[in-house]
KEMILUM-679856 format. One record per residue (C-alpha): residue in one letter; residue number from 1; x, y, z. Coordinates in steps of 0.5 Angstrom, whole numbers, padded with zeros to 4 digits, m for minus. Example, Ala and Ser with C-alpha at 12.3 -4.5 7.8 and 13.67 -1.06 7.14 Angstrom:
<atoms>
(A; 1; (0025; m0009; 0016))
(S; 2; (0027; m0002; 0014))
</atoms>
This chain:
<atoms>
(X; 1; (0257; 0146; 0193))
(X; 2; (0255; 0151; 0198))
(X; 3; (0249; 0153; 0200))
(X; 4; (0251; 0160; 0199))
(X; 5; (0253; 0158; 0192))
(X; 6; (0246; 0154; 0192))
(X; 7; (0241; 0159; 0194))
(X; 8; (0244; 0163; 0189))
(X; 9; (0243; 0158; 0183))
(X; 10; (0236; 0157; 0185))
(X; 11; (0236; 0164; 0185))
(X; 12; (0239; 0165; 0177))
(X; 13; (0234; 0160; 0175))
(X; 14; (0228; 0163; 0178))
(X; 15; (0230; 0169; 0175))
(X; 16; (0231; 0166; 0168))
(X; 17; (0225; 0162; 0168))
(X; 18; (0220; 0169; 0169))
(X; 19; (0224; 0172; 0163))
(X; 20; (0222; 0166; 0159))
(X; 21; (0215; 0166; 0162))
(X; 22; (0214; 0173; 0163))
(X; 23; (0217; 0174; 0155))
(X; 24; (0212; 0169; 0153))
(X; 25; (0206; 0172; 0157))
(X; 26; (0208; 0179; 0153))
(X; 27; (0207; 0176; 0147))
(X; 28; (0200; 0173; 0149))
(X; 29; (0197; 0180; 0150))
(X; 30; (0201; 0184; 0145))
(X; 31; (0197; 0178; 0141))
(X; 32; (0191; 0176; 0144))
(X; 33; (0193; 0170; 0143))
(X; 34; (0197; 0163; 0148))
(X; 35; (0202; 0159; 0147))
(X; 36; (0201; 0152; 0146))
(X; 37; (0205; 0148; 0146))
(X; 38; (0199; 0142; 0144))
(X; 39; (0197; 0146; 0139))
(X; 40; (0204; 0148; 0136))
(X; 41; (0206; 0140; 0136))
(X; 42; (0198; 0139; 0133))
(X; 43; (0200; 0144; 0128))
(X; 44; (0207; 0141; 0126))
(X; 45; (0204; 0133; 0125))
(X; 46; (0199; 0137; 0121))
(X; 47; (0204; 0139; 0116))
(X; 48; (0209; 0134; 0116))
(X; 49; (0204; 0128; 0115))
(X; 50; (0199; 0131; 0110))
(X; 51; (0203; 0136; 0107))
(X; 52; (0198; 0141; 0108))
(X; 53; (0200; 0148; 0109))
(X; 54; (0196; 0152; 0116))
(X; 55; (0194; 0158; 0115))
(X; 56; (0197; 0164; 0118))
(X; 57; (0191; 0166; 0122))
(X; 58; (0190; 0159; 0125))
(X; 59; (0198; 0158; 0126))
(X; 60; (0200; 0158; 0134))
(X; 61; (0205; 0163; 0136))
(X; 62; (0213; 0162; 0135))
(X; 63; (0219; 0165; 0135))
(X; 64; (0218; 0172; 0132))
(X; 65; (0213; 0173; 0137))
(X; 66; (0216; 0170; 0143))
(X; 67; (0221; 0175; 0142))
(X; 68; (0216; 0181; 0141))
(X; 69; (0215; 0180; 0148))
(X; 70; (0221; 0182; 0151))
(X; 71; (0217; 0189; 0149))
(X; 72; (0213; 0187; 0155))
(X; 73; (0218; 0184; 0159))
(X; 74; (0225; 0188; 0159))
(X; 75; (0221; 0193; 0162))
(X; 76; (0216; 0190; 0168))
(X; 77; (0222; 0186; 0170))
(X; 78; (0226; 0192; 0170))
(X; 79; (0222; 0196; 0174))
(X; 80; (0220; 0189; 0179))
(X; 81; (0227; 0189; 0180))
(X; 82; (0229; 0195; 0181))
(X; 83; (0223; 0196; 0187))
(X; 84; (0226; 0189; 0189))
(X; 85; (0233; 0192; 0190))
(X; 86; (0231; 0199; 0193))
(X; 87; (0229; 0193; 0199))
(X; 88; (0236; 0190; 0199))
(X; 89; (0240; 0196; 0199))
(X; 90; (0236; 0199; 0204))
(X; 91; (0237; 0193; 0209))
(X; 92; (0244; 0192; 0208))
(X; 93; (0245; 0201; 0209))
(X; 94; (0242; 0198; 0216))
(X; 95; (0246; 0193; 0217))
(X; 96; (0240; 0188; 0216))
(X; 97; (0241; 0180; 0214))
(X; 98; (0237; 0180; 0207))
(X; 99; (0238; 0176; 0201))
(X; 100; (0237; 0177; 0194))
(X; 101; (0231; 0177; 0190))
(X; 102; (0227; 0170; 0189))
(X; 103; (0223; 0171; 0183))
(X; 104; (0217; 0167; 0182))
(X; 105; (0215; 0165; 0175))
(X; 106; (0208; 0164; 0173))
(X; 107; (0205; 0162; 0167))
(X; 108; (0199; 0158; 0165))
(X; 109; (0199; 0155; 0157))
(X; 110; (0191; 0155; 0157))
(X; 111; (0190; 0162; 0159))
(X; 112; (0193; 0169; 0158))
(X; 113; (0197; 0171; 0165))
(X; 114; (0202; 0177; 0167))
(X; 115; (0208; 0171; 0168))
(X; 116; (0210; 0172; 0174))
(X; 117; (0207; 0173; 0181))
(X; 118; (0212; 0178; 0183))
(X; 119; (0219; 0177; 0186))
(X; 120; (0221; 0178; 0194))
(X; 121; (0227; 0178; 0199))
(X; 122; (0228; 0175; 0204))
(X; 123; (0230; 0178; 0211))
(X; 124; (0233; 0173; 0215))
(X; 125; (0236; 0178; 0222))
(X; 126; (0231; 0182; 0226))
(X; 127; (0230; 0188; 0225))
(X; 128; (0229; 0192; 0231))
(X; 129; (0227; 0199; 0230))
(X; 130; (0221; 0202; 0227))
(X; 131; (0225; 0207; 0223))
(X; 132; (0229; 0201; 0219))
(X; 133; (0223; 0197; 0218))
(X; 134; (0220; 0204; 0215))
(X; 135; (0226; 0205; 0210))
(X; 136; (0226; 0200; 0208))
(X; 137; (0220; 0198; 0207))
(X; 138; (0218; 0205; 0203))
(X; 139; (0225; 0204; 0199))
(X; 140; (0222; 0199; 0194))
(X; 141; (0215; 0202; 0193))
(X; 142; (0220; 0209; 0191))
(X; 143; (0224; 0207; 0187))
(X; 144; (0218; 0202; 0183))
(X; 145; (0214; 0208; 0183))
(X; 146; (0220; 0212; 0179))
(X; 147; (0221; 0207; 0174))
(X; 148; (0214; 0206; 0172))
(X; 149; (0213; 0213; 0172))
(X; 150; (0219; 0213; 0167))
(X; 151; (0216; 0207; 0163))
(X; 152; (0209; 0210; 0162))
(X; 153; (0213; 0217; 0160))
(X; 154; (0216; 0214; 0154))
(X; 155; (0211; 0209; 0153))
(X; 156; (0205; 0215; 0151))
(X; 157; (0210; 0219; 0149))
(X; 158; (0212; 0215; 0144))
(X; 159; (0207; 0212; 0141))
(X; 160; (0206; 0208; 0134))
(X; 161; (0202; 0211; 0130))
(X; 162; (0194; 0210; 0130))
(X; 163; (0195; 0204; 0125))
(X; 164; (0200; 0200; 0129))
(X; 165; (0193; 0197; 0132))
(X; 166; (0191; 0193; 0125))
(X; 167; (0198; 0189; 0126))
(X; 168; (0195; 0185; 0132))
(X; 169; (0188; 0186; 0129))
(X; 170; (0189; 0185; 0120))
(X; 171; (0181; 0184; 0121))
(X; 172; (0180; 0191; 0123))
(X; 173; (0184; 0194; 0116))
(X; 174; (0177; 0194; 0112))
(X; 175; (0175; 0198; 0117))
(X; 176; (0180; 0204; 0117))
(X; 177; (0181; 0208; 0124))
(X; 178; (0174; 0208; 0125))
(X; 179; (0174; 0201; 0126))
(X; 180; (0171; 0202; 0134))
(X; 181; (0164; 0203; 0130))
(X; 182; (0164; 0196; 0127))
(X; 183; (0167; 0191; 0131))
(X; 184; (0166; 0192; 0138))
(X; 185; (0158; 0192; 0137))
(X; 186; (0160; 0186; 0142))
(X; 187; (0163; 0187; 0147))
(X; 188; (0163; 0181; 0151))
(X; 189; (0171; 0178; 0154))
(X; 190; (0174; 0185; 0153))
(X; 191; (0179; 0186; 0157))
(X; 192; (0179; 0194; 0160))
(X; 193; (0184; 0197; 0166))
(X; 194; (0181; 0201; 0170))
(X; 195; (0183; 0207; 0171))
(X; 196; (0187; 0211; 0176))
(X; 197; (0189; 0218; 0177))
(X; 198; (0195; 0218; 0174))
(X; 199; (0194; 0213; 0168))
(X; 200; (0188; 0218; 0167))
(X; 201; (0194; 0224; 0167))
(X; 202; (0198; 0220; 0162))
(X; 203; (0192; 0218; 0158))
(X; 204; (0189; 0226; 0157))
(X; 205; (0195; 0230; 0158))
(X; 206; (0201; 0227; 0156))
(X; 207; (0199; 0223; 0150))
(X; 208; (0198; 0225; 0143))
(X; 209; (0190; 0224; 0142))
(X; 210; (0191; 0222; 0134))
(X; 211; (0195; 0216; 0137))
(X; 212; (0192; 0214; 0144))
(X; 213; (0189; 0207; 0142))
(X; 214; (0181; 0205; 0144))
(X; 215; (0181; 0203; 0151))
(X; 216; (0179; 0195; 0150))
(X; 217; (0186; 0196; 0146))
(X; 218; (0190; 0198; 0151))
(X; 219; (0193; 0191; 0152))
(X; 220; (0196; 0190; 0147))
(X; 221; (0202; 0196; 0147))
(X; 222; (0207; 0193; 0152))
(X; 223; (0210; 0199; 0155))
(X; 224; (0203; 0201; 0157))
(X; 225; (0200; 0196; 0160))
(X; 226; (0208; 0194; 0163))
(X; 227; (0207; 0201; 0166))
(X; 228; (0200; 0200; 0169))
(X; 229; (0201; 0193; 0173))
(X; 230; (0207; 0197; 0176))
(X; 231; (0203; 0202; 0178))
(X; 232; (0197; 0196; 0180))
(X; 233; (0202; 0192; 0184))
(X; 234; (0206; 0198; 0187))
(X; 235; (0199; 0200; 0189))
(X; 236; (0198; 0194; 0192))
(X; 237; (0205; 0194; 0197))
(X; 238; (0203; 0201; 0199))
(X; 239; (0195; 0199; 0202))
(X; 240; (0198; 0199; 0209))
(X; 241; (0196; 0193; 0212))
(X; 242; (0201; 0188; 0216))
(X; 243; (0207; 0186; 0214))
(X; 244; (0206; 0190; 0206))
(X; 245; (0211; 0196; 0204))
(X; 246; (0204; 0200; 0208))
(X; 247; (0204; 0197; 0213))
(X; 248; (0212; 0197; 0215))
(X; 249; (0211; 0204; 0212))
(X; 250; (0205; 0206; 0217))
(X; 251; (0209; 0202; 0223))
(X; 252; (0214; 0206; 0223))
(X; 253; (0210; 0213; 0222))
(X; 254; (0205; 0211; 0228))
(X; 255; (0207; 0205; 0232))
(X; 256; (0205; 0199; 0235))
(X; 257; (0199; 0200; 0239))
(X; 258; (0195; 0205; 0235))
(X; 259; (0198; 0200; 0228))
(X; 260; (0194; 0195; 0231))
(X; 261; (0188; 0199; 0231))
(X; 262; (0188; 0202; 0224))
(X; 263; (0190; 0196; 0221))
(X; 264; (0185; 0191; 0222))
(X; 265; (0179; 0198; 0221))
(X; 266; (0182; 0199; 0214))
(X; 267; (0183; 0191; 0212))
(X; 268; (0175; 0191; 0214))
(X; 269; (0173; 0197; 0210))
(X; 270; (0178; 0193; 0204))
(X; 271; (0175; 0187; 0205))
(X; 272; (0167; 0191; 0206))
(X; 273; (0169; 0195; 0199))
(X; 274; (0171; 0188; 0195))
(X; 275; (0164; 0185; 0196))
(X; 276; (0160; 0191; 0196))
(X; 277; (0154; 0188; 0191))
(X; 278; (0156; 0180; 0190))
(X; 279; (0150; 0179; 0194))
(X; 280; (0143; 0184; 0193))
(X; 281; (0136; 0184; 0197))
(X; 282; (0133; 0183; 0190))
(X; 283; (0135; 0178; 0188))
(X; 284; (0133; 0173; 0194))
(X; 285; (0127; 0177; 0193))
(X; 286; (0124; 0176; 0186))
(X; 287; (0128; 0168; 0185))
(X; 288; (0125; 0162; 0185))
(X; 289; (0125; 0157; 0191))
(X; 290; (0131; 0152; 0187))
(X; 291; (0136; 0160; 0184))
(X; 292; (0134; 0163; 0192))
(X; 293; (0137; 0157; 0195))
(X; 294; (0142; 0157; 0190))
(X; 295; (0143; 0164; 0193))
(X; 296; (0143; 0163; 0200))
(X; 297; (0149; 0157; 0199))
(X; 298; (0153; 0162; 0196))
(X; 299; (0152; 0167; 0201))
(X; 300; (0153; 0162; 0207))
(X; 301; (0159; 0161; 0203))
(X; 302; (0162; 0167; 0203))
(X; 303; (0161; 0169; 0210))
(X; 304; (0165; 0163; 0211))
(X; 305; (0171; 0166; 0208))
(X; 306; (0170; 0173; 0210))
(X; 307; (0171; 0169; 0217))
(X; 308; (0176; 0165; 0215))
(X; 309; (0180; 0171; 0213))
(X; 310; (0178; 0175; 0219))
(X; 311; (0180; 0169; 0224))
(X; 312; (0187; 0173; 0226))
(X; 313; (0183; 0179; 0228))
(X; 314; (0182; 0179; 0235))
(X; 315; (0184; 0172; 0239))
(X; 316; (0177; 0171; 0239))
(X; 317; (0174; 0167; 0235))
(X; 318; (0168; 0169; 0235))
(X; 319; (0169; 0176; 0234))
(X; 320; (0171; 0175; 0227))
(X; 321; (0164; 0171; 0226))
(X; 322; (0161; 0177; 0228))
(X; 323; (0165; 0182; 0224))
(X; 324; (0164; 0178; 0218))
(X; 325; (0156; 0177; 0219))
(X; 326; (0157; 0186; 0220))
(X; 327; (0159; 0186; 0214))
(X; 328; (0155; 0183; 0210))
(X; 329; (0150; 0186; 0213))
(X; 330; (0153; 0193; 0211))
(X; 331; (0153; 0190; 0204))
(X; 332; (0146; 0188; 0204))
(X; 333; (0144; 0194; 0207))
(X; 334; (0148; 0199; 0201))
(X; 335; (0146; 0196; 0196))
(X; 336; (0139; 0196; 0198))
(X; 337; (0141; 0203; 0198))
(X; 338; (0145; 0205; 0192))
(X; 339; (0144; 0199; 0188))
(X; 340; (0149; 0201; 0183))
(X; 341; (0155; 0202; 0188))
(X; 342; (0159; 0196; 0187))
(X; 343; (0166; 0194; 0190))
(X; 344; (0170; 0189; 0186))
(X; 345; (0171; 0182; 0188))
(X; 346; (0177; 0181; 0184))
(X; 347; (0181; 0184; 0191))
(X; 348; (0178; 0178; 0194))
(X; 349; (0184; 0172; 0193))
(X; 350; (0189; 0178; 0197))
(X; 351; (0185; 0179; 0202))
(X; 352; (0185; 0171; 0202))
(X; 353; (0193; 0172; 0203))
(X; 354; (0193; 0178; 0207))
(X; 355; (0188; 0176; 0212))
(X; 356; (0190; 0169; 0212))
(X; 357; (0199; 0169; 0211))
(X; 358; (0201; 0175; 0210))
(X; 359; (0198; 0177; 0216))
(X; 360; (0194; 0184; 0218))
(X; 361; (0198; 0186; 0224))
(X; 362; (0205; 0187; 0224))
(X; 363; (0211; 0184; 0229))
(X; 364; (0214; 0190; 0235))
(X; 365; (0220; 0192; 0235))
(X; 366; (0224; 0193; 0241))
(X; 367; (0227; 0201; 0239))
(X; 368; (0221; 0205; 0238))
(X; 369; (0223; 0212; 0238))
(X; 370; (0219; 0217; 0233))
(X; 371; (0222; 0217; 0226))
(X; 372; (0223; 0225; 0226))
(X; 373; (0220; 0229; 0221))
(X; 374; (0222; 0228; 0215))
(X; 375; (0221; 0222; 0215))
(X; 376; (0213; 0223; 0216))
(X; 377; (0213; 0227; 0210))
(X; 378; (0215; 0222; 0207))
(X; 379; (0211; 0217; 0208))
(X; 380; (0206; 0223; 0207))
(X; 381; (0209; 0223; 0199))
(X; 382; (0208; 0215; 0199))
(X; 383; (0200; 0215; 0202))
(X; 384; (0199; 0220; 0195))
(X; 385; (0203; 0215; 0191))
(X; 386; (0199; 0209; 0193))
(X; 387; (0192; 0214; 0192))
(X; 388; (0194; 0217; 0185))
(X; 389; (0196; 0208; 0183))
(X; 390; (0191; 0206; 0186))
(X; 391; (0184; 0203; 0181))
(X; 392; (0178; 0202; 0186))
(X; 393; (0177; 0196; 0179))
(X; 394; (0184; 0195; 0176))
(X; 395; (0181; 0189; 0171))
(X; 396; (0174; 0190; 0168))
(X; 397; (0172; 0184; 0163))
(X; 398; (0166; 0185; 0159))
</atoms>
């Protein structure tokens, strides 16, 4: 065998299982339910040596289900894909060495997850020009960006009617559509997305109010919530930070010399924003001496991997020392402040990723002749994309 022919089994095969498991991980949300492999052969012991009938509500999930799920996953992976593919053949129009998408298959069996962490190309020639790396970094997220518009159009311009919900939830039927009075009295493990301006738009201007489901419920209609992680994923690609769509995007709109100083100011303002509010002046000051100290651990923690984050900062190391204890100072200092601002500490494990493999600069190129105007106004039109995709809290759990 080939190592072509290799790499493009493994390829198939990787593709083939995110199918399965993003199908799977569909269904669980659509469901609220996981799959459970342990759970299904429990079931089926219970069945089979007793005699004894399960009860529906207590059965795990099984075909019908899995195949619901391709709701979900037909349309997240055809906009994954196409986001991917916008790379390829952009690289290839450029003469630049690229290979087909590697995609990532995820899936947990104990929790819900989305089924995948993404899919990537791999660039294996050196790409030599400021304008090649912003083509094709600002390919993808466009064409991702399109196909998520055309998912989330039908998805709310279609939706099923109000009832559909008492499918997932028979419990909420006694209830009748005014079920929200009753069964969200807790509301603790509810899952909501947080807003963005364009999901805001869909959801005010462009849905039928008698059908748009209640904002804990929104999980559990496919296309919408397969539109809304295109967007959180599009959104992510475009932050223009090192080696990230944004980042080759901002590269080749302004330059090596002035990218080395934007970059790493908007990854501290990232990084400022993700842990605005983890940590509050009150809490050290009205704790006993046991919770203050638990609290100044964890506090010692965390500047410990704010510096591990920023190491690659400056060649100095102790620079990124001092930033992250700048940082937090600033932390402290607004929260004192404005104790109702708050960041969101789920942006925490890709800055992790950013700072420590995906890197905050961006390698230099030996042609680094201006793009032309056009293509400013183009990456002008991807910041407004990445502005009206982007939640400042794209998950909040009750």
């Amino acid at each position: 065998m080939s190592p072509n022919t290799r790499t493009h089994l493994i390829q198939a095969l990787l593709f083939i299982a995110t199918v399965i498991t993003t199908t799977m991980a569909g269904a669980e949300w659509m469901f609220g339910n996981v799959f459970s492999f342990v759970s299904t052969f429990i079931h089926f012991l219970v069945e089979k040596t007793s005699g004894a009938s399960v009860p529906e509500t207590g059965k795990p999930m099984g075909w019908a289900e899995f195949f619901m799920g391709f709701q979900f996953s037909i349309p997240f992976l055809a906009i994954l894909t196409i986001h991917e593919f916008g790379h390829y053949f952009t690289a290839k129009a450029h003469q630049v060495k690229v290979t087909l998408p590697y995609y990532i298959p995820l899936w947990f069996g104990i929790s819900q997850s989305i089924g995948t962490m993404g899919a990537f190309i791999r660039i294996t020639s050196v790409v030599k020009s400021r304008l090649k790396f912003f083509d094709i970094g600002i390919a993808g997220p466009l064409a991702g960006f399109v196909a998520a518009l055309a998912v989330l159009t039908y998805g709310f311009t279609h939706l099923p009617p109000a009832e559909y919900i008492f499918s997932i939830h028979p419990e909420y039927a006694r209830y009748g559509l005014s079920y929200p009075q009753f069964v969200y009295e807790n509301s603790a493990g509810n899952i909501v997305l947080g807003d963005n301006l364009l999901f805001w738009f869909f959801k005010n201007f462009v849905a039928d109010p008698a059908r748009m489901p209640h904002a804990y419920e929104i999980i559990h209609y496919p296309l919408l919530f397969a539109g809304y992680l295109a967007l959180f994923f599009t959104s992510l690609n475009l932050i223009p930070i090192g080696q990230l769509d944004g980042g080759h995007i901002l590269y080749g709109m302004i330059g090596k010399k002035k990218f080395d100083v934007v970059a790493p100011a908007l990854y501290i303002v990232f990084v400022f924003y993700a842990g605005l509010g983890m940590f509050k002046a009150e809490e050290f000051a009205i704790s006993s001496d046991s919770v203050f100290y638990e609290h100044l651990l964890s506090l010692v923690i965390y500047i410990y991997f704010l510096y591990i984050c920023l190491r690659r900062i400056s060649e100095n190391t102790s620079n990124a020392l001092m930033v992250s204890l700048m940082i937090v100072v600033g932390q402290f200092g607004l929260s004192f402040l404005r104790p109702e601002w708050e960041g969101y500490s789920g942006f925490l494990p890709f800055i992790f990723i950013l700072g420590r493999f995906l890197g905050i600069r961006h390698p230099e190129t030996e042609d680094n002749q201006p793009i032309g105007t056009a293509r400013i106004i183009l990456g002008i039109f991807a910041l407004i994309v990445f502005i009206i995709s982007f939640s400042p809290k794209p998950f909040i759990v009750l």
